[in-house]
N, C-alpha and C positions, 0 to 999 in steps of 0.2 A: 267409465270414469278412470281418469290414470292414477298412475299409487300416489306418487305425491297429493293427489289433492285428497285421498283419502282422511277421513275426521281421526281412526283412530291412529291411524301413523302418524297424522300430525301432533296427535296428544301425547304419543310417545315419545316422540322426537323431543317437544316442548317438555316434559318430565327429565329425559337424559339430559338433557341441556342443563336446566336447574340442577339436577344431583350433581355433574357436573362443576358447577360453577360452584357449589357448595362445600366439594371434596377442594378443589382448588384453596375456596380463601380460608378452608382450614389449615391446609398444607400453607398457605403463604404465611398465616399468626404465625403459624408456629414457630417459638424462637429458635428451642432445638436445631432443629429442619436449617433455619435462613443459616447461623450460626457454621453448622456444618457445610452447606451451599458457599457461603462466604471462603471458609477455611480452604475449600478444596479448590474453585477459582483462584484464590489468592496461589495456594500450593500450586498449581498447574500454570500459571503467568511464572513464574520463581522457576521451577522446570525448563520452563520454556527457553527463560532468558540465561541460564546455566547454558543449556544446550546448543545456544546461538553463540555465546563465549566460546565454550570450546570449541565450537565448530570453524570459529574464525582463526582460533589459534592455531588445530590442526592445518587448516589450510594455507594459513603464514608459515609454518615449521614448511610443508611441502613447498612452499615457491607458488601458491594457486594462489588467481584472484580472485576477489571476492566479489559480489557482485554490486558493494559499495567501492572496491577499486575500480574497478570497469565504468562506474557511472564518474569515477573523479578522470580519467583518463578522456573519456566520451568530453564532458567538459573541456578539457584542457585542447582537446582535437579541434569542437567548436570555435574555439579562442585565436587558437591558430591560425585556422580557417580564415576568419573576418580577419586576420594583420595581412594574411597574402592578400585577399581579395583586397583591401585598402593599398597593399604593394602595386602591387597589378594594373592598381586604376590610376596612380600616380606616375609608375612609370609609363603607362599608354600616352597620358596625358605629356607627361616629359619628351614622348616621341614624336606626338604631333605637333611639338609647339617648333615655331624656326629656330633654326640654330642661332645663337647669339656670336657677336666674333671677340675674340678675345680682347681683352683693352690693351693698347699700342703702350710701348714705352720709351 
């Protein structure tokens, strides 16, 4: 017989499980408990976003980019890009066409 199918570990199992779930939605009621949970997530987002401040401002006093410069740069390269390639195809186009002759006066 393998352990898992075993009667009494599965009554075991099925026991920890309920205490388990029991410890839990006691911890969840508990206003205390969420109250302080809440506090400290909120504290730690707050942290967070201090941290990303300063960290952008140190990098602007240094002359570094950021890696929201770099993605406005990457844009602006994109952009570039498509006016040559539209240059490019216009003037191709301008080369294959016959030449026109000027108008006589």
């Amino acid at each position: 017989m393998a352990i898992r199918e075993n009667p009494l570990l599965k009554k075991m199992i099925a026991s920890g499980e309920e205490r388990m779930s029991k410890i839990a939605m006691q911890l969840l009621s508990n206003e205390k408990l969420m109250n302080a949970l809440q506090k400290s997530v909120h504290t730690a987002l707050e942290a967070k976003a201090a941290v990303e401040k300063n960290t952008q401002a140190l990098l602007s006093t240094l002359n570094i980019p950021t890696a929201g410069d770099v993605r406005k740069l990457e844009g602006k390269i994109e952009e570039l890009e498509k006016v040559f390639e539209s240059l490019s195809a216009k003037i191709g186009e301008l080369q294959k066409a016959p030449p026109t002759e000027p108008p006589k006066t």
